[in-house]
Structures are given as C-alpha cells and as structure tokens.
C-alpha positions in Angstrom: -13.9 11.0 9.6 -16.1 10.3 6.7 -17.3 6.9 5.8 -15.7 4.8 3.2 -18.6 4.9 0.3 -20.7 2.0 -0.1 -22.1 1.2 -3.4 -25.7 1.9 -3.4 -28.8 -0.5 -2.9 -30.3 -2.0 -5.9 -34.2 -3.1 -5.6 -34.6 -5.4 -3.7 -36.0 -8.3 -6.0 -34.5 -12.2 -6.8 -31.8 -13.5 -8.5 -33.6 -16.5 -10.8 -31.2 -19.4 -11.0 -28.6 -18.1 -8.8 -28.3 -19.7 -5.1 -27.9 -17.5 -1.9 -24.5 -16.8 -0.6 -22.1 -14.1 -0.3 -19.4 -12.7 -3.1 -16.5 -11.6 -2.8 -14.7 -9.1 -4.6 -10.8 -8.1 -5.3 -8.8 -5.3 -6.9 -5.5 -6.8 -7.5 -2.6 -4.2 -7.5 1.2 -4.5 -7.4 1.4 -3.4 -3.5 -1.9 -3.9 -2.2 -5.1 -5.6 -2.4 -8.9 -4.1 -2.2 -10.9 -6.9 -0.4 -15.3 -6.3 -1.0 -17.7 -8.4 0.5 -22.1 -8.4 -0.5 -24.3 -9.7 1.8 -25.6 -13.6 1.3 -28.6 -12.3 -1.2 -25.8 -10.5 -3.3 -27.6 -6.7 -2.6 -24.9 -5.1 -1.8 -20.9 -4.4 -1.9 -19.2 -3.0 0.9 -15.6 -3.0 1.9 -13.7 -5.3 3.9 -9.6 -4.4 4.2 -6.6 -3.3 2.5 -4.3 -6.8 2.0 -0.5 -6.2 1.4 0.6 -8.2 -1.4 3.1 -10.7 -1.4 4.3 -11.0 -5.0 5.2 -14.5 -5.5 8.4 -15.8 -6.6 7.2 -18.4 -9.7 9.3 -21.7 -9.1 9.5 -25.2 -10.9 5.8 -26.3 -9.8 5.1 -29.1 -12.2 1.5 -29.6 -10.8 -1.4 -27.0 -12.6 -2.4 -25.8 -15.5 -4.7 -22.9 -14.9 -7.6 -21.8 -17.7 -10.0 -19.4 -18.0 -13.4 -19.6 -19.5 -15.6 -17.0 -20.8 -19.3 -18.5 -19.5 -21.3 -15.8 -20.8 -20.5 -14.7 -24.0 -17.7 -17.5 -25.4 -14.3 -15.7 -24.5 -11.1 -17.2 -25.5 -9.5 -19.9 -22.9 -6.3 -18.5 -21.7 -4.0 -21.1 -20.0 -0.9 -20.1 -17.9 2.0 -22.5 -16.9 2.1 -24.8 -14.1 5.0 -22.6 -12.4 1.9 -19.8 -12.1 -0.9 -21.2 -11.1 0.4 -24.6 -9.3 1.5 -23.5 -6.2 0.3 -26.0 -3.4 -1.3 -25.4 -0.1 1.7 -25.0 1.9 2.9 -22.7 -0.7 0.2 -20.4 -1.0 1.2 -16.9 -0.3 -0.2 -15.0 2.7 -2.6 -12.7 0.4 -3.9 -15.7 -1.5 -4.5 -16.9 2.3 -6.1 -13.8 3.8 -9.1 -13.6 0.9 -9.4 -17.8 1.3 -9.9 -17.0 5.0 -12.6 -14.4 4.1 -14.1 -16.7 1.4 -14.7 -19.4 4.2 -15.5 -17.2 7.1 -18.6 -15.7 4.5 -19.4 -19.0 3.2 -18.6 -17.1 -0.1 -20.3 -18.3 -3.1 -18.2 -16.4 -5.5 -14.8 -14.4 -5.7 -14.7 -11.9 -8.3 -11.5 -10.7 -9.3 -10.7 -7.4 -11.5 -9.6 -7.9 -14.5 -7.5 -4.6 -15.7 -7.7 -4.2 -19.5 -6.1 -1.0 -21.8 -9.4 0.9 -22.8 -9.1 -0.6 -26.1 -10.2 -4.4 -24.3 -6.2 -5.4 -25.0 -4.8 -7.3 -22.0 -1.1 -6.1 -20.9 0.8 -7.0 -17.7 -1.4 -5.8 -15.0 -3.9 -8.3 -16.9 -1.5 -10.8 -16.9 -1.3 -10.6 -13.2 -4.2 -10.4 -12.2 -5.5 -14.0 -13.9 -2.4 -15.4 -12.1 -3.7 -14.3 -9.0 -6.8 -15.6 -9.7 -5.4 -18.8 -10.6 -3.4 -19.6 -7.6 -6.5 -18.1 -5.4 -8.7 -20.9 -7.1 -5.8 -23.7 -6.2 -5.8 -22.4 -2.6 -9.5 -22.4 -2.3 -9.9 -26.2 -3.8 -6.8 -27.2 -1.4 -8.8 -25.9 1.2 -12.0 -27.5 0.5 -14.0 -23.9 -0.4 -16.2 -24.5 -3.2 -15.9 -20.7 -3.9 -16.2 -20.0 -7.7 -13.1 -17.1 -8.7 -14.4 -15.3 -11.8 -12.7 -12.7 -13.9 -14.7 -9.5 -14.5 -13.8 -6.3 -16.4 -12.5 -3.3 -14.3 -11.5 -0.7 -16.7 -11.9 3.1 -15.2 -12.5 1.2 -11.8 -9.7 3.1 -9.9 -10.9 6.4 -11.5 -14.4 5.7 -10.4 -13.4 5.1 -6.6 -11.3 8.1 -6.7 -14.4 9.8 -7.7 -16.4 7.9 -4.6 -14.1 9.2 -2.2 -14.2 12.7 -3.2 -18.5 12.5 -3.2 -18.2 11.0 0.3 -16.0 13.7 1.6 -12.7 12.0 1.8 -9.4 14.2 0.8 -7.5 12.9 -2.2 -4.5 12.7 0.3 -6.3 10.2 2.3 -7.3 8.3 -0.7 -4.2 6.1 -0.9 -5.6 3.8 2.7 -8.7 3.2 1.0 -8.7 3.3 -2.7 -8.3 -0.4 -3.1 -11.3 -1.0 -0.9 -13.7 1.4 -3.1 -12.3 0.1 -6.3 -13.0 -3.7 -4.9 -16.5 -2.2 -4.4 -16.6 -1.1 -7.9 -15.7 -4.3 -9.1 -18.4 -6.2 -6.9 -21.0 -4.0 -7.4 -20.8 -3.7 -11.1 -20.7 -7.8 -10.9 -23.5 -8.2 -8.9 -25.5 -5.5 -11.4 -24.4 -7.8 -13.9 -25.9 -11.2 -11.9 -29.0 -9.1 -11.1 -29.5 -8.1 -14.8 -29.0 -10.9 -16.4 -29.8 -14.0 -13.8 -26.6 -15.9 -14.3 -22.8 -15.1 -12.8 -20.6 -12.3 -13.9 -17.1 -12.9 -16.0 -14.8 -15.8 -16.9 -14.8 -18.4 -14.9 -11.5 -19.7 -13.8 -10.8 -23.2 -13.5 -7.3 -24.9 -12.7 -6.7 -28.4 -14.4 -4.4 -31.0 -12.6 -1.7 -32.9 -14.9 1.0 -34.7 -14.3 4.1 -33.4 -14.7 6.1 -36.5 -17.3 9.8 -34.8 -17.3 12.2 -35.8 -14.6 
C-alpha cells in the first residue's frame, strides 16, 4: 500500500526567536479530525491519526469567554460565549482529549488549528466551528497544565491540495476518505511551519480564553 505523503523537507537552517519543540496540527471537520505532528525543530509535518469527532452539545457554562487575536498582522478579536468555549475539564469532549494527549505526549509547543474561510477570506459556519474548537482545545490544555499555544491559521484549498497529495503518492481517490484529514492536517502544519521559517515568529491568531465570573443567578 502506498505511503500516506509527507510534506517535503525544507532547508535545514534556524528558526531566530522561536524555541525548540514540536507543533501540532489539526483539520477540524464535522465527522472527523486530521491530527499532524513536526518534529521538535519544526522541519517537518507528518501525520499522526484520524480522530472521530464528538460534536459538543453547548450547555449553560457560565465560566469563559474565548478570543482570538491576530499576532501578526492586527486581525480583528473575535469573542465567542461562555456556553462555547467554557467547558471544564471533566467536560471536555473525547476529541478535545485525544489532541491534549498528543500535545503532552510531544511536549508540543504549538497547536495549529485550520481555519476554513470562503475563498473570498469571509468566515461562514465551518469557520465558526472551527474557532470553537479551538477555544475549548485551549481550555482543556490550560486545565491540564500544557502550556501549548492553539493558533488559528488559514486553510483555504487545503482539502483540494491533500486530495491532490494522495493521487501524486499513488493512493486511489476511493481510499482517500481514511486519510484525507491526515494530509490536509499536514497541509495546514506544513504551510504554518513555512510561515514560522519565513518570517521568524509563529503562524495565525493566537487564541486566548479569558476567565469571568459569571454575575446572574
């Protein structure tokens, strides 16, 4: 059986200003999750696993307020409501768990989550989704002690690009569907760490979750 592709090996020169440890990366999708993982000096993307996802049923939390800031290049903050992103610990769904597992099993520096916007840069649902997954995956990573950074990248085209990957490394387009999410978490990664490489400094929006107290009974 052919290999799953693996993104190809950039020159191998430093990162200035950016700290050794691995990154993560994730495609987010409505029934299953890509999982990507670089090596500690950030060379290289490769896959991990397909997650199932477990879509979460949003409930009176009353705890978070997640946020996302652009740290590159001054996006708009986008906050989402506590019943999103403030799910605690125990509450944390078994996807969310999985990729914290990885994150701490890596001693991942960074997760970098796709961020699926129209071709014109509008956001729709799947965008929408995806920085609530992200939130929550922040608040299950800080409950946990990780100091993982989550960061929201762009991943327009990615899942036409890994289809594309697959087909170069000799895998039939009905066989695509087991791995597609891995090669587009790849995608995602890769282009990331191209970004980091290029430019000395992380890739994306960094997401941050704010506690507050909840004042209504």
């Amino acid at each position: 059986m052919a290999a799953l592709p693996q993104a190809q090996q950039p020159p191998d020169d430093a990162r200035p200003g950016l700290p050794r440890g691995a990154r993560l990366g994730v495609d987010v999708g409505m029934a299953r999750i890509g999982l990507a993982a670089s090596d500690p000096d950030g060379l290289v993307a490769t896959p991990v696993e397909t997650v199932p996802r477990v879509l979460a049923t949003p409930g009176k939390q009353g705890g978070s307020t997640g946020k996302q800031t652009g740290s590159q290049t001054g996006s708009q903050t986008g906050r989402q409501t506590g019943s999103q992103a403030g799910r605690s610990a125990q509450g944390t769904t078994a996807d969310v768990a999985r990729i914290v597992a990885e994150a701490a099993e890596r001693f991942a520096a960074v997760v970098y989550v796709g961020l699926p916007r129209h071709l014109s840069g509008k956001e729709g649902a799947a965008t929408a989704d995806a920085r609530e997954f992200a939130a929550r995956l922040v608040v299950a990573l800080a409950a946990t002690g990780e100091r993982a950074e989550v960061r929201l990248v762009d991943e327009r085209m990615t899942t036409v690009s890994a289809h594309q990957a697959l087909h170069a490394a000799g895998r039939k387009t009905k066989k695509h569907r087991s791995v597609i999410d891995q090669a587009a978490a790849v995608i995602i990664l890769q282009s990331a760490l191209d970004a980091e490489r290029a430019k000395g400094e992380r890739a994306g929006e960094l997401v941050e979750v704010e506690t507050v107290h909840d004042t209504h009974e």
